[in-house]
Each structure stands twice: as C-alpha cells, then as structure tokens.
C-alpha positions as CSV (number, residue, x, y, z in Angstrom):
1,X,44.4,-76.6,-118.9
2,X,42.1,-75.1,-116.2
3,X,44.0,-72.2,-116.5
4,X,43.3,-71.9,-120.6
5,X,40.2,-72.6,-119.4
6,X,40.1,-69.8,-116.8
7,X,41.5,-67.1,-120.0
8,X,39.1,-67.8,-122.2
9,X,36.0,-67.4,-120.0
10,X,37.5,-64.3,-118.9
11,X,37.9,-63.0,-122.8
12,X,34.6,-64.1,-123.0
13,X,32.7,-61.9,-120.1
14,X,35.5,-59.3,-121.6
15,X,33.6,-59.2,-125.0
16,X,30.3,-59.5,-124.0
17,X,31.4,-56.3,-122.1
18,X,32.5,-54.8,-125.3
19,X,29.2,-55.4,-126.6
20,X,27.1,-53.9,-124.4
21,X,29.5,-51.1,-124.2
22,X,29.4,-50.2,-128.1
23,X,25.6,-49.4,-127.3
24,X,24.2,-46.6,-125.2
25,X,22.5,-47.2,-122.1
26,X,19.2,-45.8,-123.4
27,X,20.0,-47.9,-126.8
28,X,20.1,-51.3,-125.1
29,X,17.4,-50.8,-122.7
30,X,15.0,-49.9,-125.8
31,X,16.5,-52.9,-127.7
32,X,15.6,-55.1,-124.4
33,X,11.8,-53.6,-124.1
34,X,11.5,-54.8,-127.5
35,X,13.1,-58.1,-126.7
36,X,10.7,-58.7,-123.8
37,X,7.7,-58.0,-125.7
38,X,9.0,-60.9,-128.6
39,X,9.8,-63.2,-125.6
40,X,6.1,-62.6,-124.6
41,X,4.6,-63.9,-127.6
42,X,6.9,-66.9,-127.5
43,X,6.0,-68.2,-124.2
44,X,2.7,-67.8,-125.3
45,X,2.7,-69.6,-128.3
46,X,5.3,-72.2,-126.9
47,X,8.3,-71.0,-129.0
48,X,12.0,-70.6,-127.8
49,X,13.1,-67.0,-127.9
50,X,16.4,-67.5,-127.6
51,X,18.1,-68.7,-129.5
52,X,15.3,-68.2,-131.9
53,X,14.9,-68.9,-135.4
54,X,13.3,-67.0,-138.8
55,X,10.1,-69.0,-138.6
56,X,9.7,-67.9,-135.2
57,X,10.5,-64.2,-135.8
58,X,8.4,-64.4,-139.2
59,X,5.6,-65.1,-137.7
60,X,6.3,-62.2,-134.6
61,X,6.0,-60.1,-137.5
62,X,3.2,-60.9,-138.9
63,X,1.5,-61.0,-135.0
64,X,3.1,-57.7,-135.3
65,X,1.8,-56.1,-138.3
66,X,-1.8,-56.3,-137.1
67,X,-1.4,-53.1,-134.7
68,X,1.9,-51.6,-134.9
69,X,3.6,-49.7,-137.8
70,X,5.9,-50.8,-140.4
71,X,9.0,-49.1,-138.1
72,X,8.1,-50.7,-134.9
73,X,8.2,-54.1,-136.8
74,X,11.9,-53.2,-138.0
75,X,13.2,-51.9,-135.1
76,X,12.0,-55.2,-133.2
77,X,13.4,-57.0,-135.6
78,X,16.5,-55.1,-135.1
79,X,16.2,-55.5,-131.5
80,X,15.9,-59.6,-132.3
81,X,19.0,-59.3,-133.9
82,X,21.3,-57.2,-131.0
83,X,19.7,-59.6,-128.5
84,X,21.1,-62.8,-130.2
85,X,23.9,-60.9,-130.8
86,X,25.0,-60.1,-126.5
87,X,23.9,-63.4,-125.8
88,X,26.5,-65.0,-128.3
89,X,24.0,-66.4,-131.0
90,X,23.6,-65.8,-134.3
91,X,20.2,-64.8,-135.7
92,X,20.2,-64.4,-139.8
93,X,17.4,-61.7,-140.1
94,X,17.9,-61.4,-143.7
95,X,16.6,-64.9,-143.9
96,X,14.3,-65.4,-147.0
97,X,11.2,-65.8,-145.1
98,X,11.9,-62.9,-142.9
99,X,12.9,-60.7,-145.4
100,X,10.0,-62.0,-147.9
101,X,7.2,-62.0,-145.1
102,X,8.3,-58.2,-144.4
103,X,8.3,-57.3,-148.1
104,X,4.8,-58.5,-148.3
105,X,3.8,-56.4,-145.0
106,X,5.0,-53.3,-146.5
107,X,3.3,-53.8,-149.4
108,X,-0.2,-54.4,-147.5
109,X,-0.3,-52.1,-145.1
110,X,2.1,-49.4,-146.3
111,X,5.2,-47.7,-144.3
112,X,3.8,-43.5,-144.3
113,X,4.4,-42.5,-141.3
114,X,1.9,-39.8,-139.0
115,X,4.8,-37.8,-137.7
116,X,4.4,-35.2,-135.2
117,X,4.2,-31.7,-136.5
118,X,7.3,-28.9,-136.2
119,X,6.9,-25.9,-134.0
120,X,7.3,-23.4,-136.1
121,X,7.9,-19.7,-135.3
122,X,4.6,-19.0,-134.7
123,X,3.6,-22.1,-132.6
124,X,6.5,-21.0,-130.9
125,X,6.1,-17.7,-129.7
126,X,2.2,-18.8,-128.6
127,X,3.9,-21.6,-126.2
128,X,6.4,-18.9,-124.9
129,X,3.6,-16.6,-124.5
130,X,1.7,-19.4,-122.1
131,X,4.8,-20.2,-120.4
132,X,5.0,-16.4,-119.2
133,X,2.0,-16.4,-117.6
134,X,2.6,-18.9,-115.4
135,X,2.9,-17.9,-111.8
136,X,4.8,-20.6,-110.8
137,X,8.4,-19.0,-111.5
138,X,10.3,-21.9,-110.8
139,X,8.6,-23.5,-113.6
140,X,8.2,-20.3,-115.9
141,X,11.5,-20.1,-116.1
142,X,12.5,-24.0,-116.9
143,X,10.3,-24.7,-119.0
144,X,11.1,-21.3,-121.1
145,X,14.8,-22.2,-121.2
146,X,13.8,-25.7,-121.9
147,X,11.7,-24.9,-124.8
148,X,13.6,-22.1,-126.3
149,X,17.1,-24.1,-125.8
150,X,15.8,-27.3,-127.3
151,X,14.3,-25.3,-130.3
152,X,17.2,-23.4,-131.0
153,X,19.9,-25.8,-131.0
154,X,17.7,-28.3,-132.5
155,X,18.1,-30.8,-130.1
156,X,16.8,-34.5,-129.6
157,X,15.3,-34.3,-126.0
158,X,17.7,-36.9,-125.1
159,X,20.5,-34.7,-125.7
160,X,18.2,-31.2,-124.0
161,X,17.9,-33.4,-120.9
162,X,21.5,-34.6,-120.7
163,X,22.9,-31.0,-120.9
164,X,25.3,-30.3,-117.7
165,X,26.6,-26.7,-116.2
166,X,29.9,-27.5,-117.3
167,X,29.3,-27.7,-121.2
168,X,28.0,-25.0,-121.2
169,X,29.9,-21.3,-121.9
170,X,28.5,-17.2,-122.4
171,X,29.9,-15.6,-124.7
172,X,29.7,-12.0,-126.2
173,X,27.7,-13.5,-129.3
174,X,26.0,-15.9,-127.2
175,X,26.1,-19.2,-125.9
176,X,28.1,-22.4,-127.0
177,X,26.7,-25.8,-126.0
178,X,28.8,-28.7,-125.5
179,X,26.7,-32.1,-126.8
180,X,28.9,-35.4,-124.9
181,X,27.2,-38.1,-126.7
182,X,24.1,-38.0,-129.0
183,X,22.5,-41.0,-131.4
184,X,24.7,-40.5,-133.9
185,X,27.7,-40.1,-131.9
186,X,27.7,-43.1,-129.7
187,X,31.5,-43.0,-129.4
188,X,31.4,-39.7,-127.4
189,X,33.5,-37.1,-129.8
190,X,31.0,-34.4,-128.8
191,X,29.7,-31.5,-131.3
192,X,29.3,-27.9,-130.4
193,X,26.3,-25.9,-130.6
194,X,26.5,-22.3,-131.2
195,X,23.4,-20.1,-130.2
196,X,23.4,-16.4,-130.6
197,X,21.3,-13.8,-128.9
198,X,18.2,-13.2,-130.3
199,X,17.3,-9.5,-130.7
200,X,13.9,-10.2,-129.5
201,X,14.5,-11.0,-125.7
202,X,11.4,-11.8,-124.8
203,X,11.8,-15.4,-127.4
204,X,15.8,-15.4,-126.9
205,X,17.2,-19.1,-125.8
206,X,20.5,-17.4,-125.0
207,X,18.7,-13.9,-122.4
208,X,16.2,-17.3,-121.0
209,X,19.3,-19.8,-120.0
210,X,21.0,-17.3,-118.1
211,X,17.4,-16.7,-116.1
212,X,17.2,-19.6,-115.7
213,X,20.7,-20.7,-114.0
214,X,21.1,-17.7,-112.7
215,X,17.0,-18.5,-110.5
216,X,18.0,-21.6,-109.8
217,X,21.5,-21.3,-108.7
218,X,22.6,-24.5,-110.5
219,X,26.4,-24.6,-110.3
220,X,27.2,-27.9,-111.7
221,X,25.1,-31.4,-113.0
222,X,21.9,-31.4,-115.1
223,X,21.0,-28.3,-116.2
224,X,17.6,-29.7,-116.5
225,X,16.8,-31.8,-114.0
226,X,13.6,-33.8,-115.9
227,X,13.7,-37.0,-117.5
228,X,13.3,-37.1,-121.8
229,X,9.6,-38.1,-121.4
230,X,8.8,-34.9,-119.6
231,X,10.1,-33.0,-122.6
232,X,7.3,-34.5,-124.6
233,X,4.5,-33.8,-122.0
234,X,5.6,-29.6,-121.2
235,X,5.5,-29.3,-125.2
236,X,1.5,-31.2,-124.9
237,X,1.5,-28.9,-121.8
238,X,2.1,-25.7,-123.5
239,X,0.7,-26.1,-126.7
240,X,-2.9,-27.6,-125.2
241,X,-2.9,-23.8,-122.9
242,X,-1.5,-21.8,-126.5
243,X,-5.1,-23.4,-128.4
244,X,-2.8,-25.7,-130.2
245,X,-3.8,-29.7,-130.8
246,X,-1.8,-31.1,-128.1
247,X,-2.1,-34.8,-129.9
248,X,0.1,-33.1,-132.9
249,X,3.2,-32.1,-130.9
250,X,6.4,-34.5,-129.3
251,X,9.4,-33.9,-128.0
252,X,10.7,-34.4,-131.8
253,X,8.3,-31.0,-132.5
254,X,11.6,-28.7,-131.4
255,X,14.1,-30.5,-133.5
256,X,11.7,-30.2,-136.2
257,X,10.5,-27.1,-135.7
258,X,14.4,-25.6,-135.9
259,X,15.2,-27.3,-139.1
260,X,11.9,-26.6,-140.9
261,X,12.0,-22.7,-139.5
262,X,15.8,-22.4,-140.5
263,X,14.8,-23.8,-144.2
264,X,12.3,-21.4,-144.5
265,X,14.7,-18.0,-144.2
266,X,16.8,-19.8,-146.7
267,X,19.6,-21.8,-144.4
268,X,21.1,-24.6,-146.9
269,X,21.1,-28.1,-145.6
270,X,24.9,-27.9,-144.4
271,X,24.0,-25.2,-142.1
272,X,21.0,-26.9,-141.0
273,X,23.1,-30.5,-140.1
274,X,25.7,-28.3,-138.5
275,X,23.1,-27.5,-135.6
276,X,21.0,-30.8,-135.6
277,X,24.1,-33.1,-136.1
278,X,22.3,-34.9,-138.9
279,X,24.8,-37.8,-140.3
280,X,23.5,-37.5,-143.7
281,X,21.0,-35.3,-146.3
282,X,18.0,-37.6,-146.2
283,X,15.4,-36.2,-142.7
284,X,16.9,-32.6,-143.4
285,X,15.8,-32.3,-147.1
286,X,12.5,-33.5,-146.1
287,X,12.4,-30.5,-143.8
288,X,13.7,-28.3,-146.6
289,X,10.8,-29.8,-148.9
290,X,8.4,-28.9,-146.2
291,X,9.3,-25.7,-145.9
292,X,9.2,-25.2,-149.6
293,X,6.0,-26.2,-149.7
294,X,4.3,-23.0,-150.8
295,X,7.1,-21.2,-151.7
296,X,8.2,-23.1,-154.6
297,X,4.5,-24.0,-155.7
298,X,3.8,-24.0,-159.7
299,X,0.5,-22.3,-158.7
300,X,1.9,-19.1,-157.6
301,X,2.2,-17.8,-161.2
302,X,-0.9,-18.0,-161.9
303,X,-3.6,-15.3,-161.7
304,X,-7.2,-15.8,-160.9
C-alpha cells in the first residue's frame, strides 16, 4: 500500500513537472507576476486565491478595469486560469459571471489598443544614422547590429536577445539565422531566418553582424549579451537622439516596422509570415492594411 502510495505521489510531482515544462520559462514567470498581483487584491479584501472562485475573479476584473486595458484583464485572467491549473485545481473562467461581467467591460470601456508605432525605412535609417555617431564603438557597433538584425529578420526581442554564435551561418547571399524556440514555437522545432546583403552597406544587417562579431570576438553564447527590456530602451535611446517621439517606439517597433516596410514594396502575406513566423493571417494583414493606407485610398483619383 505505502508503496502505491509512494507511485502515485511520484506521478504526481512527474505531471506537475510536465506542466510547467509545456510553458516557457519567460511564459510562466509572466503568468506568475499576474498571479501575484490577483493574490494581492485577495488578501486585501479577505478572499482566498487559491483555489479561487468566479465571484472572486469577477470582481478582480472589475477592480481591474478601472486602470488597465481590456488585454491586461484577459491575460490575468488567463494567468488565473494556468495558475489553478499547476497547482492541480480547476478554475471554470468561462463561468457565466466571468464571461458576462467581461462582456459588459468591453462594452464600456472598449478593447482599441495604443500600439507602438513600426520603424519604418525612414525612421530606420535616422536611428542608424545616430548610432554611427557614437564614439563609444563597443556600443556603435551592437547596438547597429542589434537594430538592423532585429529589423530585418523581424524578430520579437525575445528571440534578438536569445540569438547564440552557433545559429548563426555566412553565406555568399548572406546570413541564415537559426530561431531555437520562439512564442509560437514553444516545442523548440526552430525556423530559419534568411537575411541577404543589402546593397546599401552603410544600413545592411548582414555587412553590421559580421562587425560586430568580428569587434567583439564572440566565439560562442549570446550574441547579444542584453536582456529583452534593453531592446526596448536602445530603440527609446535612438529614436529620442534621431528627433523621433521616443514614447511612440518598443521593442515590438522592429517586428513591425519589417512587416509594415515589406508590405509596402509589395511582399504578399506568405512571404511576410515566412520571416516573422506569424501562425496565422490576422496581425500580418493588419500590417498590410497599414501599409496600404494611402496607396489604395479612393481619394487618389480625384483631381482638385
């Protein structure tokens, strides 16, 4: 009997293992943060947190919906959920009054989003222009790769700061980039991402990664030895130097900036999702409608 007993406790630490594993490490701390910040308002309003229950979490939402957007009250909920979920409970956050309370939300307070703004081509090459002037070489040179990398392999920053010496290969047309594990791909399969020389070399990814490695003498590990945050502050950096609004720009701005660019030369949506590893249509046709903007206007037949 003790020994059942023994099995089953072991199967048990074996799958809560499994769980945690089936989640990146970046993925589950964010889930926790958000977790921390529910069991916050539960001490303070004398609630249990775990196991919870959809009263509780309705009115976290509602707390909620006073100060944060419409997709931080989601992915908290979501977080809620996961949470449960490790800690073997069950949590139904489809519950009438969650799902109800949340309906009515949206409806008040609406779910558009202020997203940061793409760095386009031009935005681009004023940053660039910055970076060179900086006397620190160390520094010029990292932060040129960095920028010109993440914008043309339309990376997450997640994925710019994870790249190591070893996925990466030169070849005559450029470089190839091996991504290990991205958002989408939390099972590790890995994409490639192919980057060609730029004729231009003074705004070429391909001319600046080989500076840069070859300045720094990295031989293996990070190529970029900064956290994903720092991403976000070099582009502020930059683009706050380049007479740019430094409040409009993230670490997203170089994923966004790629697809919204590549839309506007004419790359079709396949092409696009090739590069940025998008699972499906919906973010990259809402670069491709950005793009479009002013090409495909009604008003440009017109003459006044």
């Amino acid at each position: 009997m003790n020994d059942l007993i023994t099995d089953v406790k072991n199967l048990e630490l074996e799958t809560l293992k499994n769980l945690k594993n089936s989640k990146a490490h970046n993925t589950l701390r964010a889930y926790q943060a958000d977790f921390k910040d529910f069991t916050k308002f539960c001490l303070k309003n004398g609630f249990n947190s775990m196991p919870s229950d959809p009263k509780i979490i309705a009115l976290y939402l509602t707390h909620l919906s006073s100060f944060s957007k419409f997709s931080t009250l989601k992915r908290r909920l979501a977080s809620i959920k996961v949470i449960h979920r490790l800690k073997g409970h069950y949590i139904d956050t489809k519950h009438p009054i969650i799902a109800e309370n949340l309906m009515g939300i949206k409806r008040k307070m609406g779910v558009k989003q202020t997203s940061k703004k793409p760095i386009l081509i031009n935005d681009l090459k004023l940053i660039i222009n910055v970076i060179n002037k900086d006397k620190n070489e160390y520094k010029k040179l990292q932060n040129k790769a960095l920028i010109l990398i993440g914008f043309a392999g339309g990376f997450r920053r997640s994925e710019l700061v994870s790249i190591e010496y070893e996925d990466i290969e030169f070849v005559n047309e450029g470089v190839k980039i091996l991504v290990q594990r991205s958002k989408t791909d939390q099972t590790g399969l890995g994409m490639m991402k192919a980057i060609p020389y730029f004729q231009n070399k003074i705004y070429c990814p391909v001319t600046s990664l080989r500076d840069w490695i070859s300045y720094s003498k990295i031989s293996d590990g990070k190529i970029f030895k900064i956290s994903d945050k720092t991403v976000a502050l070099t582009i502020q950096k930059y683009a706050l130097l380049a007479g740019l609004d430094k409040t409009k720009y993230a670490g997203h701005s170089l994923r966004s900036g790629f697809a919204t660019s590549t839309a506007e030369t004419g790359a079709d949506e396949r092409s696009i999702m090739a590069m940025t590893g998008h699972k499906t249509t919906q973010m990259v046709r809402r670069y491709i409608q950005e793009a479009n903007l002013f090409k495909n206007n009604a008003l440009n037949k017109i003459k006044i």
